[in-house]
PyMOL commands that place a pseudoatom at each C-alpha (Angstrom):
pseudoatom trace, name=CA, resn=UNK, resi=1, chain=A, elem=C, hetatm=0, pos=[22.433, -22.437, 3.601]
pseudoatom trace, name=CA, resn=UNK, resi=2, chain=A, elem=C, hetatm=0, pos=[24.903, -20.178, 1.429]
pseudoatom trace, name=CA, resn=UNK, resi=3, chain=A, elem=C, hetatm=0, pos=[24.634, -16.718, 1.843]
pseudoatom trace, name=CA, resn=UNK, resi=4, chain=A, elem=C, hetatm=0, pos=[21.556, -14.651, 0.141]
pseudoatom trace, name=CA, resn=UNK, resi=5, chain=A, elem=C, hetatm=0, pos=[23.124, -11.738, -2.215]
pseudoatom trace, name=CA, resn=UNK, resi=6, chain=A, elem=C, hetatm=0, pos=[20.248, -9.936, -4.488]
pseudoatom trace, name=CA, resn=UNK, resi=7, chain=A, elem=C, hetatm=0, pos=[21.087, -7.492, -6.590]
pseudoatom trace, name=CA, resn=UNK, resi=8, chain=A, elem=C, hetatm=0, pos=[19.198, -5.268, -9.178]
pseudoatom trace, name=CA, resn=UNK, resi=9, chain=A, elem=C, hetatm=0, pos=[16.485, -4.441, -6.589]
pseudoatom trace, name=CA, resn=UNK, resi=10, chain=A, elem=C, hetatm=0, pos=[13.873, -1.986, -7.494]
pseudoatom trace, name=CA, resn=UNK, resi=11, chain=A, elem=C, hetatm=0, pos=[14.364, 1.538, -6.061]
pseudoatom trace, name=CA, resn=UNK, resi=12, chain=A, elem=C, hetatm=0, pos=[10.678, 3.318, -4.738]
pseudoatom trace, name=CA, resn=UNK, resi=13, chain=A, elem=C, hetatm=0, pos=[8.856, 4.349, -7.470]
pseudoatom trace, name=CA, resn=UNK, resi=14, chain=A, elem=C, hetatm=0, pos=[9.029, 7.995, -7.901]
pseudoatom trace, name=CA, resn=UNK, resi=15, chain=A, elem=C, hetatm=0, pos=[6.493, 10.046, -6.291]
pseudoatom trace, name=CA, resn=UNK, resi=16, chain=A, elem=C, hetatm=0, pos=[6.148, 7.707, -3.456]
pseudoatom trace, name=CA, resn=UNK, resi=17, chain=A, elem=C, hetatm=0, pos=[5.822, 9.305, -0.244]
pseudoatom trace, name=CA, resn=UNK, resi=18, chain=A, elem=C, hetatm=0, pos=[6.309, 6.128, 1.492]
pseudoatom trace, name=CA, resn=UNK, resi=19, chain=A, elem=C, hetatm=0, pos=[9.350, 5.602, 4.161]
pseudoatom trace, name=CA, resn=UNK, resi=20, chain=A, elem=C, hetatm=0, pos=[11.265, 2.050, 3.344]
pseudoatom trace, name=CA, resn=UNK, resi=21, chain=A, elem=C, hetatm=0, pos=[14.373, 0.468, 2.755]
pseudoatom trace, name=CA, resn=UNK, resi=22, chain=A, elem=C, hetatm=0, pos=[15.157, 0.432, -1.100]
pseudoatom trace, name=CA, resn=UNK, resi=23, chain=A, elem=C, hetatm=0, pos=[17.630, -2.619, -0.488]
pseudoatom trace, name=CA, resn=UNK, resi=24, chain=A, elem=C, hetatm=0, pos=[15.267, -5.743, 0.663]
pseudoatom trace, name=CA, resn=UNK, resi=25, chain=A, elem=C, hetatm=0, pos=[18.566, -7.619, 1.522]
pseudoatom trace, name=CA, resn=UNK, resi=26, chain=A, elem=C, hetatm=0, pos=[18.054, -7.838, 4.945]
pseudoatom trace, name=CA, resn=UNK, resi=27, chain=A, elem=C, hetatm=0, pos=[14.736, -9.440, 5.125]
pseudoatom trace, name=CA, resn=UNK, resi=28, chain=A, elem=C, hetatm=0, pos=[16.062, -11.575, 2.296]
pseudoatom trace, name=CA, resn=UNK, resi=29, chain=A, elem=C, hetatm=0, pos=[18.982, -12.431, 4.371]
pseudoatom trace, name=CA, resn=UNK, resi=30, chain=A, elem=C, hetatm=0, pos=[16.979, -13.097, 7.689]
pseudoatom trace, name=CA, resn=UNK, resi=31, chain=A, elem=C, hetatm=0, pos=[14.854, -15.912, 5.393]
pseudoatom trace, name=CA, resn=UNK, resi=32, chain=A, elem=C, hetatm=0, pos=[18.011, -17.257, 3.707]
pseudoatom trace, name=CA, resn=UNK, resi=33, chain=A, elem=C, hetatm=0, pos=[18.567, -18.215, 7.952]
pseudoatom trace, name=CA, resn=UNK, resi=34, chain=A, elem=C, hetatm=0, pos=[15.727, -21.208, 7.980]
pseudoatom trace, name=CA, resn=UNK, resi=35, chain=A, elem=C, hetatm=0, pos=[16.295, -24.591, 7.224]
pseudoatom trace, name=CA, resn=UNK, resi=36, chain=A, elem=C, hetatm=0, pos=[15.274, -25.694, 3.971]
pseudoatom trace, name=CA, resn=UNK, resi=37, chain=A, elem=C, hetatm=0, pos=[11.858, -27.143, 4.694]
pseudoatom trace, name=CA, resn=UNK, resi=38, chain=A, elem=C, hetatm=0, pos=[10.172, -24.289, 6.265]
pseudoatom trace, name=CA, resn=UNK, resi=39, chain=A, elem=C, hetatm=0, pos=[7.600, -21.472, 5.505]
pseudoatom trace, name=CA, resn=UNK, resi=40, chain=A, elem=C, hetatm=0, pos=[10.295, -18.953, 5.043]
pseudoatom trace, name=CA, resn=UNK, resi=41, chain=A, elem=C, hetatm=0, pos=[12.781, -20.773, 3.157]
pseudoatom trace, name=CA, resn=UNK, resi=42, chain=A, elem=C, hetatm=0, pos=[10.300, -21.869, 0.574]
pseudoatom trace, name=CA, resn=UNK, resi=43, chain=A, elem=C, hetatm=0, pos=[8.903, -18.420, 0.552]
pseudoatom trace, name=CA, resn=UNK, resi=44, chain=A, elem=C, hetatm=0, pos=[12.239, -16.968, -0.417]
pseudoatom trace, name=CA, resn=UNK, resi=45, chain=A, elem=C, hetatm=0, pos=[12.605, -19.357, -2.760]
pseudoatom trace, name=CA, resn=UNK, resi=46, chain=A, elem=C, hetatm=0, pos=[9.920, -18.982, -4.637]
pseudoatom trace, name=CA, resn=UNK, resi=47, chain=A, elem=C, hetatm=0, pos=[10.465, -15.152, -4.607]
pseudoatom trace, name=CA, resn=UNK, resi=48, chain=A, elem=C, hetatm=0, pos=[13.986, -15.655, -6.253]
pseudoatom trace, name=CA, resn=UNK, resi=49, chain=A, elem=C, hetatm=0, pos=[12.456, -18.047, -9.095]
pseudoatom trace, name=CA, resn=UNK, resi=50, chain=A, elem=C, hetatm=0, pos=[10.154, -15.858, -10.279]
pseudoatom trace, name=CA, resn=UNK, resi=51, chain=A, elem=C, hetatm=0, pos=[12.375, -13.097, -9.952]
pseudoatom trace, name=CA, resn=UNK, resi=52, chain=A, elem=C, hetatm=0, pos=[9.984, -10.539, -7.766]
pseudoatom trace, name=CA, resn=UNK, resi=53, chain=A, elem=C, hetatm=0, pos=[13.404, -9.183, -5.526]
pseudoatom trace, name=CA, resn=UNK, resi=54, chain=A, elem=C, hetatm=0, pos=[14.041, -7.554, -8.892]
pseudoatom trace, name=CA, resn=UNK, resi=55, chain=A, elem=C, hetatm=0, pos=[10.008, -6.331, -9.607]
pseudoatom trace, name=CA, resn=UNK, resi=56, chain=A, elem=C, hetatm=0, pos=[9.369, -5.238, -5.507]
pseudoatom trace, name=CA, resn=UNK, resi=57, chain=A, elem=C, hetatm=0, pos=[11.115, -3.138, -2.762]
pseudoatom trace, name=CA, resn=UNK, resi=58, chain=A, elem=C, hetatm=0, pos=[11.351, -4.589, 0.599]
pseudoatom trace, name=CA, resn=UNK, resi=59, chain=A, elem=C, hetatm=0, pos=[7.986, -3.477, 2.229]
pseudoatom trace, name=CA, resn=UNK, resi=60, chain=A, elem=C, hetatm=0, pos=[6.421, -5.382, -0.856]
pseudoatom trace, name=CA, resn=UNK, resi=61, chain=A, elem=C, hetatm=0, pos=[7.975, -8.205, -0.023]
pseudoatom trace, name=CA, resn=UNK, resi=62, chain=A, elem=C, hetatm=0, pos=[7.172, -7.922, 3.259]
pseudoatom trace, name=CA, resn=UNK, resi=63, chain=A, elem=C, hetatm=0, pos=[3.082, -7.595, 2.355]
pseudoatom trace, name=CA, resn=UNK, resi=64, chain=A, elem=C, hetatm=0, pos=[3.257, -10.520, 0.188]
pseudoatom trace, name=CA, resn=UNK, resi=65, chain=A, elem=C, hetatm=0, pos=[5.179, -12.665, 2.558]
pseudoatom trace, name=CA, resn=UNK, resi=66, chain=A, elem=C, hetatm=0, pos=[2.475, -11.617, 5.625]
pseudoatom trace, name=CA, resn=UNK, resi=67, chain=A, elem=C, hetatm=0, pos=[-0.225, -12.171, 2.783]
pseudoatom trace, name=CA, resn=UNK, resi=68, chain=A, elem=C, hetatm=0, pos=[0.906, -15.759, 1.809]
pseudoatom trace, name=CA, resn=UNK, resi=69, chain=A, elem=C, hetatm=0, pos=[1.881, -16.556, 5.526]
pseudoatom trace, name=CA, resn=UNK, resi=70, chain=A, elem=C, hetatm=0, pos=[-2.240, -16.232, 5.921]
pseudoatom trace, name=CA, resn=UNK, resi=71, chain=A, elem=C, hetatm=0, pos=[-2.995, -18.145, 2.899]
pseudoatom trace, name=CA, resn=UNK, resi=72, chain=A, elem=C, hetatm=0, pos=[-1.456, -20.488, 4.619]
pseudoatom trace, name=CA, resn=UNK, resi=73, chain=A, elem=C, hetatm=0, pos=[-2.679, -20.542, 7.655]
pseudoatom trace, name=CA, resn=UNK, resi=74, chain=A, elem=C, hetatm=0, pos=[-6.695, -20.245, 5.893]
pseudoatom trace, name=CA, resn=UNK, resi=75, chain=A, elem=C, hetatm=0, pos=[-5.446, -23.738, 3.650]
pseudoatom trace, name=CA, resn=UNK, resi=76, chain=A, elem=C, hetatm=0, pos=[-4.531, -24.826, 7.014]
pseudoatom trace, name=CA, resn=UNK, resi=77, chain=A, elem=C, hetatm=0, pos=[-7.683, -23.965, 8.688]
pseudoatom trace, name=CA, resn=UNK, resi=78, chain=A, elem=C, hetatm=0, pos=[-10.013, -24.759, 5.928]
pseudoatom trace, name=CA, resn=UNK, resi=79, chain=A, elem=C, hetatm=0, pos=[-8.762, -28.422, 5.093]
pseudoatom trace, name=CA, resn=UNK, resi=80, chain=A, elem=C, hetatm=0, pos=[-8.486, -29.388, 8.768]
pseudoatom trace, name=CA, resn=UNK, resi=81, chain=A, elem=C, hetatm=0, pos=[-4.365, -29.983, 8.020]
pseudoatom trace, name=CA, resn=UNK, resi=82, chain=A, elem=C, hetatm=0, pos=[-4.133, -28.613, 11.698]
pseudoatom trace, name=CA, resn=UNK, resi=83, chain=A, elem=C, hetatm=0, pos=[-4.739, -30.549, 15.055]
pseudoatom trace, name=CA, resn=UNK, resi=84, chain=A, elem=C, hetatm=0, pos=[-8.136, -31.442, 14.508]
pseudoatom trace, name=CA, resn=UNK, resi=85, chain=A, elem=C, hetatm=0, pos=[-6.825, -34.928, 12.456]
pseudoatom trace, name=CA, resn=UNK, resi=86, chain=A, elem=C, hetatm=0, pos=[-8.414, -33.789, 9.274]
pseudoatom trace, name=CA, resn=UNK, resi=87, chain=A, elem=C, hetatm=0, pos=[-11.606, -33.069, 10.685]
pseudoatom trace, name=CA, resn=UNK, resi=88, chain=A, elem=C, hetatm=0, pos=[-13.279, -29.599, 10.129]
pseudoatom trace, name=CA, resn=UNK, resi=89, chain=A, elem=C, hetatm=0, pos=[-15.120, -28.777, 13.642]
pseudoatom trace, name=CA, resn=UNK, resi=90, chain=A, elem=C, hetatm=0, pos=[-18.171, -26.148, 13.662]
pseudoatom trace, name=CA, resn=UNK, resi=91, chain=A, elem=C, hetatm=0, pos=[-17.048, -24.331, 16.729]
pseudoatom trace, name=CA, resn=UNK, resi=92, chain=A, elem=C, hetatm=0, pos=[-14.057, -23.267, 15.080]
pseudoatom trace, name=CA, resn=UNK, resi=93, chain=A, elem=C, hetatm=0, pos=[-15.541, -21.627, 12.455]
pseudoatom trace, name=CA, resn=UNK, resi=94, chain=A, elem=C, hetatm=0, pos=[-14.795, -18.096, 14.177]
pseudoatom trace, name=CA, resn=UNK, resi=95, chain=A, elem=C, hetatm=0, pos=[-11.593, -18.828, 13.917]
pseudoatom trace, name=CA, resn=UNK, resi=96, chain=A, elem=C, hetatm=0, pos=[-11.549, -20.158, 9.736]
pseudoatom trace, name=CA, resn=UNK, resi=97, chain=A, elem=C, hetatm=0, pos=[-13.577, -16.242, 9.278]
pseudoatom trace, name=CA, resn=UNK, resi=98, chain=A, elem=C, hetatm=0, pos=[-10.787, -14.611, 11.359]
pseudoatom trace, name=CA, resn=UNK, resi=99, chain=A, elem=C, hetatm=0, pos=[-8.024, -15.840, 9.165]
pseudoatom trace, name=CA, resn=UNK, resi=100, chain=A, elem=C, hetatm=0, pos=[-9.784, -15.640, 6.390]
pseudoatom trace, name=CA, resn=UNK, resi=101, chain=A, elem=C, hetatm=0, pos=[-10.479, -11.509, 7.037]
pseudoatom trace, name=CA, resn=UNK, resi=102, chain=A, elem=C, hetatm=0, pos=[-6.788, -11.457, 7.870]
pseudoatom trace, name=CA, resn=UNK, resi=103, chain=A, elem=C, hetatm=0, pos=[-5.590, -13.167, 4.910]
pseudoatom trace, name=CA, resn=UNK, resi=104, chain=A, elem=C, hetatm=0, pos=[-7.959, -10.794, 2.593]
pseudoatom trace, name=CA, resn=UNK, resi=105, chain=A, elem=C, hetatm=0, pos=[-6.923, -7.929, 4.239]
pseudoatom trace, name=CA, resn=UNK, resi=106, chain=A, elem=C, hetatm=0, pos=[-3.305, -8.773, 3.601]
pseudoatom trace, name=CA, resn=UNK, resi=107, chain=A, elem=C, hetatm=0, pos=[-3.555, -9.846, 0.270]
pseudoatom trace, name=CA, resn=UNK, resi=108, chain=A, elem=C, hetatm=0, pos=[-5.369, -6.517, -0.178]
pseudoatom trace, name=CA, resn=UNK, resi=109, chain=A, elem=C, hetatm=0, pos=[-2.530, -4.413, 1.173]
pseudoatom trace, name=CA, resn=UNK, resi=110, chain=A, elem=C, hetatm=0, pos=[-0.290, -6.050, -1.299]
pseudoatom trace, name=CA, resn=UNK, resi=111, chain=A, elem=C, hetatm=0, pos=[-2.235, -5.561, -3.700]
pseudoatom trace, name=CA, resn=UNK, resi=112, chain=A, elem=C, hetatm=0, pos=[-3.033, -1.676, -3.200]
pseudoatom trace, name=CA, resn=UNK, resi=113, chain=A, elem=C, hetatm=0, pos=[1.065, -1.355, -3.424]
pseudoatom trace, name=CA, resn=UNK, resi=114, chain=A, elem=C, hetatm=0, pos=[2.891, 0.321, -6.240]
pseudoatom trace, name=CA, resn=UNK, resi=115, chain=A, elem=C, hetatm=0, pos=[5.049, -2.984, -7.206]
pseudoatom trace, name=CA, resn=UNK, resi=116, chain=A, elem=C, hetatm=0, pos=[2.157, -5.157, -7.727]
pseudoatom trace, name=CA, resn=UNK, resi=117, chain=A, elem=C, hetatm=0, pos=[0.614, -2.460, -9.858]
pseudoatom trace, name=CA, resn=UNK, resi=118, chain=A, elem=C, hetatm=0, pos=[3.526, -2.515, -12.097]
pseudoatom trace, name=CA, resn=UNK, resi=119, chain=A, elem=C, hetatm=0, pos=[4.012, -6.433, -12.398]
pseudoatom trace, name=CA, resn=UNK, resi=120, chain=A, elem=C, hetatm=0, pos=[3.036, -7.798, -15.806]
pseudoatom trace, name=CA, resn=UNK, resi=121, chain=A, elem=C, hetatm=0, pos=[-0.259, -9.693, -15.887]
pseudoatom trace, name=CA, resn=UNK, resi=122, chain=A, elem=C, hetatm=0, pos=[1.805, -13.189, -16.370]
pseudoatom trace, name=CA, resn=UNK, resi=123, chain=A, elem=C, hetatm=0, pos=[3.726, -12.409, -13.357]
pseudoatom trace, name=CA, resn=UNK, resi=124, chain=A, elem=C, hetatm=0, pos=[0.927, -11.385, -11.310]
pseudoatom trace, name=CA, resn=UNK, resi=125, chain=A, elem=C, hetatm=0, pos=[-0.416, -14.662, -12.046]
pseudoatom trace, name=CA, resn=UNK, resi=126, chain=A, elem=C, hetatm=0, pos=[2.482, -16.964, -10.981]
pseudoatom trace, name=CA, resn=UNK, resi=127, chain=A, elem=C, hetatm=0, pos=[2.057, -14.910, -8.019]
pseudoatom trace, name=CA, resn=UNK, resi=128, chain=A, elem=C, hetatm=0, pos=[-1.379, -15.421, -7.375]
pseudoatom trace, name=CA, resn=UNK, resi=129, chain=A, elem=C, hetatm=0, pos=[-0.795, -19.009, -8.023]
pseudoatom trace, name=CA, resn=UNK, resi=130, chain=A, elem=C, hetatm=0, pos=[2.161, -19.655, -5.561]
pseudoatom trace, name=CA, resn=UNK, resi=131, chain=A, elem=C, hetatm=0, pos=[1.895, -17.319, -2.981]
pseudoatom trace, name=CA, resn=UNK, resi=132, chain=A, elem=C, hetatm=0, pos=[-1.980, -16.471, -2.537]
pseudoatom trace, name=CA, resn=UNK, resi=133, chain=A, elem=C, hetatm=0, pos=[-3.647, -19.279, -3.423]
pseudoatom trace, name=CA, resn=UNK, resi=134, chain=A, elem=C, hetatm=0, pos=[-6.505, -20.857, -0.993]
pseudoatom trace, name=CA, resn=UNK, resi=135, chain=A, elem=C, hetatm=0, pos=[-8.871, -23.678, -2.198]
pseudoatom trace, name=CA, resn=UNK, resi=136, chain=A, elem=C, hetatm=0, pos=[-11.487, -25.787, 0.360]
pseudoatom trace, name=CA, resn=UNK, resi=137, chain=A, elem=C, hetatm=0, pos=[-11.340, -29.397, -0.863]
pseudoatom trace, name=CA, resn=UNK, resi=138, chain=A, elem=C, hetatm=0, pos=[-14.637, -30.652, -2.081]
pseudoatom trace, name=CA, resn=UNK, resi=139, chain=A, elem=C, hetatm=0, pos=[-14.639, -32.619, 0.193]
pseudoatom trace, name=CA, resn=UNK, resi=140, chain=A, elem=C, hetatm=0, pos=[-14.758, -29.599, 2.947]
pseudoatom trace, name=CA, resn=UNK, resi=141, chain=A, elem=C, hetatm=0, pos=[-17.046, -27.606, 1.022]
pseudoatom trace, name=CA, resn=UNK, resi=142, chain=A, elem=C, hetatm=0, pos=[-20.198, -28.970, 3.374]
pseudoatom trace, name=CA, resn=UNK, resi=143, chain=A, elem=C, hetatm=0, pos=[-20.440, -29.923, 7.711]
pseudoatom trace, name=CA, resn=UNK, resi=144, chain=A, elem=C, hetatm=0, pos=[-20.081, -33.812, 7.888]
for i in range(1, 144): cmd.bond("trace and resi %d" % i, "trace and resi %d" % (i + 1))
show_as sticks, trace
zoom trace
């Protein structure tokens, strides 16, 4: 994969008493590493189209990435796309509620930060859409 250079990233906002690095480059760079078909690379991807390394500092992009990483995993978990063959077995279910409180509490953190507060509403939305999006199938929605 060719090298990852981002420019224009957005310093802290000012008044922030939060410690991070104002150049995400490194994190961008260590996703810019995976081969093409995986979490990461798709995640950094998408980042880059809809140009958030230029709307977020690299702790944001850190929260969305652990966010999305657990929307993920809930999709995952909720449409029985894991080992289980496509079936959804009751005695999991502690772990579905487990990854679902993570992912909520992750999406929340991203949320609560000063670059998602200063997104425009459109952009919020693509972001929503792509990165923190989890749906049950209908066909999941009820125990077989």
């Amino acid at each position: 994969m060719p090298n990852v250079r981002v420019t224009g990233a957005t310093p802290p906002r000012s008044g922030s008493n939060r410690v991070m690095k104002i150049d995400g480059q490194d994190f961008l760079e260590k996703l810019a590493k995976f081969p093409a078909n995986t979490f990461e690379a798709k995640f950094l991807r998408h980042a880059m189209q809809l140009g958030l390394v230029k709307g977020l500092v690299a702790e944001e992009l850190r929260l969305l990435y652990r966010a999305s990483f657990r929307a993920v995993l809930c999709n995952i978990a909720f449409n029985g796309l894991g080992g289980c063959h496509g079936q959804i077995k009751p005695e999991l279910e502690f772990n579905r509620v487990r990854l679902e409180t993570e992912f909520m509490a992750a999406r929340l953190r991203f949320y609560s930060c000063a670059g998602w507060q200063h997104l425009q509403r459109t952009k919020r939305l693509e972001v929503q859409r792509t990165f923190l999006n989890v749906m049950v199938a209908d066909e999941n929605l009820r125990w077989k």
